[in-house]
C-alpha positions as CSV (number, residue, x, y, z in Angstrom):
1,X,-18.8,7.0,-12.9
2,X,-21.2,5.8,-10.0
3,X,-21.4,8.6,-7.0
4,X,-18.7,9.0,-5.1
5,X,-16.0,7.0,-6.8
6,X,-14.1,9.0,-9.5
7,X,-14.9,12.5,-10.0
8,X,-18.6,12.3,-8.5
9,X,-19.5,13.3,-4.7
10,X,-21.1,10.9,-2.8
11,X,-24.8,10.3,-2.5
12,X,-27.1,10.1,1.1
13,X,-27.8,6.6,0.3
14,X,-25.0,5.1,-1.1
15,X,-26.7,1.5,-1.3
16,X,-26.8,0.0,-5.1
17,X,-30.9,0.4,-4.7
18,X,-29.9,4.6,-3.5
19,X,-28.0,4.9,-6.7
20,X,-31.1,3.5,-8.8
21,X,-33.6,5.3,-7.3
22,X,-30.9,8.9,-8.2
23,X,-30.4,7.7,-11.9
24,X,-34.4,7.3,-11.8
25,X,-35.0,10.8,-10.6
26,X,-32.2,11.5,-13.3
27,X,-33.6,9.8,-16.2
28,X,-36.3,12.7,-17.2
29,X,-34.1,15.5,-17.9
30,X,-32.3,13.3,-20.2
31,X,-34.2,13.1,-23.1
32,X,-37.8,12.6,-22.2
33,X,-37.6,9.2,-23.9
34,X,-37.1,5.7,-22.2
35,X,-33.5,4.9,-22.7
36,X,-31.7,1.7,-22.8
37,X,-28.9,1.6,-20.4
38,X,-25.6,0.0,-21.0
39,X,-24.0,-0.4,-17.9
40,X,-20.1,-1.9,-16.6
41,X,-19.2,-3.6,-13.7
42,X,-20.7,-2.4,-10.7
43,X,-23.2,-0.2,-12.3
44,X,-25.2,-3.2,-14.3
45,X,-26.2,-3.9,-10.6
46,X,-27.4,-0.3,-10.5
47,X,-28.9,-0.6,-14.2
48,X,-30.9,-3.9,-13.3
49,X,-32.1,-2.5,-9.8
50,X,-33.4,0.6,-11.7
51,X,-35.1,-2.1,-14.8
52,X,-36.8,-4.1,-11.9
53,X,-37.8,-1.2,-9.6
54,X,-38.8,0.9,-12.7
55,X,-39.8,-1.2,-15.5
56,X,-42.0,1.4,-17.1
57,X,-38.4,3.8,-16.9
58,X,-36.4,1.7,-19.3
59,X,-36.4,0.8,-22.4
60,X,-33.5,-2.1,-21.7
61,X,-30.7,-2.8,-20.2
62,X,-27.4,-4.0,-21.7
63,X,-24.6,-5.1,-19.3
64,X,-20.7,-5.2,-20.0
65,X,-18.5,-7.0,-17.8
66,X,-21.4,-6.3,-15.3
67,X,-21.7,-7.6,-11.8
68,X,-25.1,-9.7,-11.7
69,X,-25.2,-9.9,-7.6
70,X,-25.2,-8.1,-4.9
71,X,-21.7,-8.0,-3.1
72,X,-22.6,-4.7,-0.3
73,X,-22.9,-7.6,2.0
74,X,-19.4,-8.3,1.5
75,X,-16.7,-5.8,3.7
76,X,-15.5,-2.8,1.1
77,X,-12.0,-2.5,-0.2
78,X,-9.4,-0.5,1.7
79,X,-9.7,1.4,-1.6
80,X,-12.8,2.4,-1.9
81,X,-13.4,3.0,1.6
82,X,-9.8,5.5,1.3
83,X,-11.7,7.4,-1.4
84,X,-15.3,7.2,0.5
85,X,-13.7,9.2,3.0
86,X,-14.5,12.8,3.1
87,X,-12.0,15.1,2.1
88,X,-9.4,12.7,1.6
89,X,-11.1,10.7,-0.6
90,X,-11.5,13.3,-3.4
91,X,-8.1,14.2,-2.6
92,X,-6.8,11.2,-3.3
93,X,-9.1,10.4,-6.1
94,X,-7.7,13.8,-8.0
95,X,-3.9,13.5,-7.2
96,X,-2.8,9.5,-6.9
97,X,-5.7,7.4,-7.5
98,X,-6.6,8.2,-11.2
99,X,-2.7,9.5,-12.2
100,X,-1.2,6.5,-11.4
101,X,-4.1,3.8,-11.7
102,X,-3.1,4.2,-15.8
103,X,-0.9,1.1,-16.0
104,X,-2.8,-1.1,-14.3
105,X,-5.6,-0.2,-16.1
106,X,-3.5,-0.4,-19.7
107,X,-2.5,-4.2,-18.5
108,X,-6.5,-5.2,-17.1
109,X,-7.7,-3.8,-20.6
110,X,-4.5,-5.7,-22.3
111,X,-5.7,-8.6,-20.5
112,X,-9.3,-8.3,-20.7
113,X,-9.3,-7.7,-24.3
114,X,-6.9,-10.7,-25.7
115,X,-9.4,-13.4,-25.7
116,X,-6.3,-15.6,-27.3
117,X,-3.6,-15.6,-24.8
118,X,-3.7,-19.1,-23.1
119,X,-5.5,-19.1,-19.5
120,X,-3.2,-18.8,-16.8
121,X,-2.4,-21.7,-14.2
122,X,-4.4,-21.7,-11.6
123,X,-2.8,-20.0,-8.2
């Protein structure tokens, strides 16, 4: 769960290099051992900004599904800028968003995970 999507609040810097440098600050009271991170999606951009801003913090990096470039440049989703908002953000994120995300997210796993269905057509 990076901050403030899901359950977490939100951080001051929000910026993929802001949630490296809070995982960083994070990583001691772990375990007091380098770890390897295995990160999804969005978060292998925060696990490889932490590797290269931190090498010595790290033990490795393993990224799953993982977005490999920067995309903040890009304009945010109405959806995560709905659940960016204060108050009604968590709101929504505790009522709607995670209740009825489950079928979607049964289908993008259903997809995602049945390597022989044939490839769609292209649109």
């Amino acid at each position: 769960d990076r901050p403030g999507l899901g359950y977490s609040s939100t951080l001051k810097n929000q910026s993929i290099e802001g949630q490296a440098d809070f995982l960083h600050q994070c990583l001691p009271e772990l375990s007091g051992q380098k770890p390897i991170l295995v990160c999804h999606s969005r978060g292998a951009l925060v696990g490889l900004c932490l590797a290269l801003k931190y090498p010595d913090a790290v033990a490795g990096v393993v990224t799953l599904g993982g977005v490999s470039f920067n995309t903040e440049a890009r304009e945010p989703t109405w959806q995560y800028r709905l659940l960016q908002t204060p108050l009604l953000g968590p709101f929504v994120a505790h009522t709607f968003y995670v209740p009825f995300s489950k079928p979607f997210v049964k289908m993008g796993l259903q997809t995602a995970f049945s390597p022989d269905r044939p490839t769609p057509p292209p649109v």
